[in-house]
N, C-alpha and C positions, 0 to 999 in steps of 0.2 A: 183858281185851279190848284194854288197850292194846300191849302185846306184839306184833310185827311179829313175823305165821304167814303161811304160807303153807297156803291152803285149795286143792289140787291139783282135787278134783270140781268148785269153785264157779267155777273158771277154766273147766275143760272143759265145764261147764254153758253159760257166758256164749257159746262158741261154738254148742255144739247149738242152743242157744236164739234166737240171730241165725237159724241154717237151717233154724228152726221156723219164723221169720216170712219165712222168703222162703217155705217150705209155704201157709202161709196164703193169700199172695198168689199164687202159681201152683197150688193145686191140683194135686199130681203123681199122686193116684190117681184121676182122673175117668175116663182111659183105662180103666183097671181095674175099679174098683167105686169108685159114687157113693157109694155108703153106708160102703166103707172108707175114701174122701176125708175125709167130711164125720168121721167119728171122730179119724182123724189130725189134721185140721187145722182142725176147730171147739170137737174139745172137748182131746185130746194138747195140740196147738198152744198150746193157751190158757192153758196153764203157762208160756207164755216171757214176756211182757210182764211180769206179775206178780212171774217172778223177779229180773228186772232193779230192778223197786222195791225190793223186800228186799234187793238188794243195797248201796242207797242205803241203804234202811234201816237195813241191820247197818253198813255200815264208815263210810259218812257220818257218817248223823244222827247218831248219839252225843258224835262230835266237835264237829259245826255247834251243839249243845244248849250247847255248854261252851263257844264262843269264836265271835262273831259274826263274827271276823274268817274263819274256815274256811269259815261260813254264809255270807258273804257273795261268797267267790270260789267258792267250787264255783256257788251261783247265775246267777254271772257269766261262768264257763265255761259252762255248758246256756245261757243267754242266749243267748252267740254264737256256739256250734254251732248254735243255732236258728236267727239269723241268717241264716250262712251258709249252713245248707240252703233258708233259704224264698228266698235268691236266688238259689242253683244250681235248685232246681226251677219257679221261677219261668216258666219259657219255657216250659216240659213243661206249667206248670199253665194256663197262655194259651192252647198250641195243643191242649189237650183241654178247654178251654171250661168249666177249673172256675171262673173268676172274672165267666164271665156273667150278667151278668142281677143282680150281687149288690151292688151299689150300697157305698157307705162300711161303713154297718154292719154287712153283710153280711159284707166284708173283714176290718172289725176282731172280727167273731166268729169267721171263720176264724182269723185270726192271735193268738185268747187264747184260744178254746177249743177247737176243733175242727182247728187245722194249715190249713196252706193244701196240702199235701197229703196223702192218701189215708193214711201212714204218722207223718208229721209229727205229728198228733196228739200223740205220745208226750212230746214235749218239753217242749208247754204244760201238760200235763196235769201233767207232772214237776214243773215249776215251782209252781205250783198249790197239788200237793199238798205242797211239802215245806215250802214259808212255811205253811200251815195248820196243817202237823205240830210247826214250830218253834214257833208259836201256843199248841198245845194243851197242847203236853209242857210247855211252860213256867208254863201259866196254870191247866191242871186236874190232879185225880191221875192218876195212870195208870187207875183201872177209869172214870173218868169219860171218859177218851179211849180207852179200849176198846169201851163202850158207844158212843160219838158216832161215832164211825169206821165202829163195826158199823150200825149207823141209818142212816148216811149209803150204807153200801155197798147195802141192803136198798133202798133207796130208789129206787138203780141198778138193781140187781137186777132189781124187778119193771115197770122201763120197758126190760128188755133182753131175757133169758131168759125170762123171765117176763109178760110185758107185751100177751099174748095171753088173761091168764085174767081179764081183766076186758073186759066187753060195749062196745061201743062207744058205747053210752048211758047210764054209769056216771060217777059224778063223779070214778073215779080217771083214768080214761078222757080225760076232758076235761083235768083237770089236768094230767097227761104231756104231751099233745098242747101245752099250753100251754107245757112246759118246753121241748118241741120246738123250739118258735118261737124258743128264748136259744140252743141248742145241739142240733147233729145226733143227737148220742146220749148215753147216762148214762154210758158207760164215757169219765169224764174225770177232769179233776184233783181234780173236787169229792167227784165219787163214786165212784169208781174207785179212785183212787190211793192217799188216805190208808189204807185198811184194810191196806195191804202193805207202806207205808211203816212201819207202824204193827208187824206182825208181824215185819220186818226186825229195828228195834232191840229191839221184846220180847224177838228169842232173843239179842241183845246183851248185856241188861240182864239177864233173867234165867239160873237155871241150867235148861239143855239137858234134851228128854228121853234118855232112853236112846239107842246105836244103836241098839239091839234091838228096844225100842219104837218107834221111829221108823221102823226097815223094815216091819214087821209093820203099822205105822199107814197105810204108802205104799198096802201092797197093798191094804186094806180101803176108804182112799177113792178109792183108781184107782178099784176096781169101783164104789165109789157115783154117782162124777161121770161115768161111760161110761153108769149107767141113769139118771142125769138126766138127761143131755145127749141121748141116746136115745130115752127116753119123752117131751122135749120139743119132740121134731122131728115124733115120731110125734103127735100131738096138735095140731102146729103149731102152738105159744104162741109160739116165741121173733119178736121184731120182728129183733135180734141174738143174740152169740151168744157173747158174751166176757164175760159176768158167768154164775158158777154158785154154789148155795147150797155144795156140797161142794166148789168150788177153794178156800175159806177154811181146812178144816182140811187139806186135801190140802196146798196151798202151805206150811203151819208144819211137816207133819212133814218134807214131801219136802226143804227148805230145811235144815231141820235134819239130817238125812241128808246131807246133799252136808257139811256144814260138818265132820261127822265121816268122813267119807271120808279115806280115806289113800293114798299109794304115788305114781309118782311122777308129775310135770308135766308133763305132753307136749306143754304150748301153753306153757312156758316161755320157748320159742326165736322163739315168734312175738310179733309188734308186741303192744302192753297194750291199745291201742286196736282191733286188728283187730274184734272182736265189733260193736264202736260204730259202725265203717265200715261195715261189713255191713249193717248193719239201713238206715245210713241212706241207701244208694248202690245197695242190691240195684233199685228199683222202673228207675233208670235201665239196668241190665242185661236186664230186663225187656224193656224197650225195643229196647235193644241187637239181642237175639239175634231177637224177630221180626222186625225190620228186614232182617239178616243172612240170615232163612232167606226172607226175601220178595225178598231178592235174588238169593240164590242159587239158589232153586227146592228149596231141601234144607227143606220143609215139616213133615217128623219133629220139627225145634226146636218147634214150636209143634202141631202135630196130635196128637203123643203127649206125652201130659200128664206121664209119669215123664222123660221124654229132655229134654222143656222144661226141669221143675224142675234136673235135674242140670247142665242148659248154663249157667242163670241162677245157680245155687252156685256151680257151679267158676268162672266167666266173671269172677264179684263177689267170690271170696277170693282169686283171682290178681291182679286188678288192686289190691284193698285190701291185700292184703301188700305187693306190691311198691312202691305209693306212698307207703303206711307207713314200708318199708326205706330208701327212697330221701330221705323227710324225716328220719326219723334218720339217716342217714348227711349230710343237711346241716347238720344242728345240731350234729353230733359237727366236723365240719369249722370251724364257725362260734364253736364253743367252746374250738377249740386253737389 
């Protein structure tokens, strides 16, 4: 694993998976069918976050385990891209009144567990989990932080997807409500993150399943987590909708699959960082294009839910390439 490869799927992944979460956020089949939406983009969709941990998991962590110095600047990179997103979104999060009413503590639960906004989440949660994860790999054996990972995610779990199958008179009931009150939701760094952090460097450390196995595996938990995710909408248990009992095996085979994929790069030629800018910048394009069609009178941007999604993609990979291009191109300048 230490070997410099080039994994071609897990690059084209890291893009798909950025305009899965702009999916999430705009909803592009509600035009369509609400029940096609919600497949795509509550239970599909819910592959992209996940993957992005494993992918800290496999090429990170392994390194950060073995030299604090790696640990310590990749942490400090995610610091100040956090940073600087909660100051760029900072205005956006004022004039939509998320910081109302939320006094100091309120602030400071936003800004270590929940984001100060709506997508931010991801960062803290990053952070979180991967000090927890340098904790564990280092203090327990592996099946002991396999078990505790798994425990912690179960825990998520059933305050998420799950979190409707107990009465609201029930002591599990009370106690969720009660974690409520430290944080918005379970899908964080505590509960959330470590199990993929965790799955990431497993398929690092250890040996791979098959390709073979691992396609055959994709298909049989796709179907499991479309009738999870399905019978628990149909039932209406989930409180959210981003924690599922089968994205845990789904995520090890589907990840492992991409790492054995082959042929060639087609996101070679594009910035390393483009995927990263996407996720973080898309919510302002969001912005952008209702504005736009609210000025324009061209109402399709925002009334047909597929014509939205695609203005807010193309609108957020155009500007983050090209600002991309244009910061490499000043460094390369700045360096000769």
């Amino acid at each position: 694993m230490s070997k410099r490869h080039i994994y071609p799927c897990i690059n084209h992944f890291k893009l798909w998976a950025a305009l899965l979460v702009i999916a999430i956020h705009t909803s592009p089949l509600t035009s369509i069918s609400v029940e096609a939406d919600f497949i795509l983009t509550r239970i599909i969709a819910r592959t992209a976050v996940p993957f992005f941990f494993m992918v800290t998991g496999y090429f990170i962590l392994p390194r950060a385990l073995k030299d604090n110095k790696i640990a310590f600047t990749y942490l400090k990179r995610i610091g100040i891209i956090y940073l600087v997103s909660m100051i760029l979104f900072l205005p956006v999060g004022i004039y939509a009144g998320h910081f109302k009413g939320a006094g100091p503590v309120g602030i400071l639960k936003m800004i270590f567990l929940d984001g100060t906004f709506y997508h931010l989440w991801y960062l803290p949660a990053l952070l979180l989990g991967f000090v927890l994860m340098l904790f564990f790999l280092r203090t327990l054996p592996m099946p002991a932080v396999a078990i505790l990972t798994g425990i912690l995610y179960l825990v998520g779990l059933f305050g998420d997807s799950y979190y409707g199958l107990f009465s609201e008179a029930s002591l599990v009931h009370t106690c969720y409500d009660g974690l409520f009150h430290v944080f918005e939701y379970t899908r964080n760094g505590l509960f959330y993150t470590p199990v993929f952090l965790f799955l990431g460097w497993l398929l690092s450390s250890k040996e791979r399943p098959s390709d073979v196995f691992s396609l055959v595996a994709v298909g049989i938990f796709s179907g499991l987590i479309l009738a999870e995710g399905i019978t628990l909408r149909i039932f209406d248990i989930q409180r959210h909708d981003s924690m599922y009992l089968f994205l845990l095996p789904l995520m090890y085979v589907f990840f492992s699959a991409l790492l054995d994929g082959d042929g060639p790069d087609f996101t070679s030629r594009l910035p390393k960082d483009l995927p990263l800018f996407i996720y973080l910048l898309h919510p302002l394009f969001i912005l952008v294009v209702r504005a736009g069609a609210k000025i324009t009178g061209l109402q399709i941007f925002v009334d047909n839910s597929l014509v939205h999604y695609m203005a807010v993609s193309v609108s957020t990979f155009l500007f983050c390439w090209a600002a991309l291009f244009a910061l490499e191109r000043i460094r390369a300048r700045f360096k000769s």
